[in-house]
C-alpha positions as CSV (number, residue, x, y, z in Angstrom):
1,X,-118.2,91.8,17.7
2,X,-115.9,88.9,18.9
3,X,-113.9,86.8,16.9
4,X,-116.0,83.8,17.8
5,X,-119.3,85.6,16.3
6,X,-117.5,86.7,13.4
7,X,-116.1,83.3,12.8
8,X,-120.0,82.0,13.0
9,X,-121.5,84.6,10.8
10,X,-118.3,83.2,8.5
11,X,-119.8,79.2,8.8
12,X,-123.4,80.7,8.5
13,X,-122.4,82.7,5.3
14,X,-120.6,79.8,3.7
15,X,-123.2,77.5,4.2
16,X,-125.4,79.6,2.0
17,X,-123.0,79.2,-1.1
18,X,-124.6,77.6,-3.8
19,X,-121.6,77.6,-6.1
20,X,-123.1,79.9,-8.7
21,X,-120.4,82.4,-8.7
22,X,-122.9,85.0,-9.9
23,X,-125.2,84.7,-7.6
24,X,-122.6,84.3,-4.7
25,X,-121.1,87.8,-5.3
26,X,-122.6,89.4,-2.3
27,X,-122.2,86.6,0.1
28,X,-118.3,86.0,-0.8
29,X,-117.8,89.9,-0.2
30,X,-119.4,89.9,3.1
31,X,-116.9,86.6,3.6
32,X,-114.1,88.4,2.7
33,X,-114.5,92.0,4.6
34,X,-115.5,90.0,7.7
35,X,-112.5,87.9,7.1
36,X,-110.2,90.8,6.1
37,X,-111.8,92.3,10.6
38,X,-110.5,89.0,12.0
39,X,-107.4,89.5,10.2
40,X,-106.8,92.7,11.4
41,X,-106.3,94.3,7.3
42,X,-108.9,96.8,8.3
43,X,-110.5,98.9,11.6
44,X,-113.5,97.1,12.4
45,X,-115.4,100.3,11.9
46,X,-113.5,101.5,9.0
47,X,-116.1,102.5,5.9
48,X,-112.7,101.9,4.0
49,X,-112.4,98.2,3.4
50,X,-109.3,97.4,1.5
51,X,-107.4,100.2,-0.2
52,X,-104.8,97.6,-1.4
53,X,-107.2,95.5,-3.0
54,X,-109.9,97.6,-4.2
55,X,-112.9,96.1,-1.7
């Protein structure tokens, strides 16, 4: 996957916040591990996420 589609499914995720922490749980975790691929904090087929932060 490119940066470019990552980045959309990014906007496409955010835009389904509602602001209920609760019920944004999933959502913000799939934010941040496709955040953490653009980044380059993990392989983008790792089934490790973050070892540093516990993800």
């Amino acid at each position: 996957m490119s940066t470019a589609e990552i980045q959309s499914k990014i906007d496409d995720l955010k835009s389904k916040l509602s602001g209920d922490m609760m019920k944004d749980m999933e959502i913000r975790d799939q934010i941040h591990n496709l955040e953490m691929t653009i980044n380059g904090v993990k392989p983008e087929d790792s089934h490790f996420d973050c070892i540093g932060c516990g993800s």
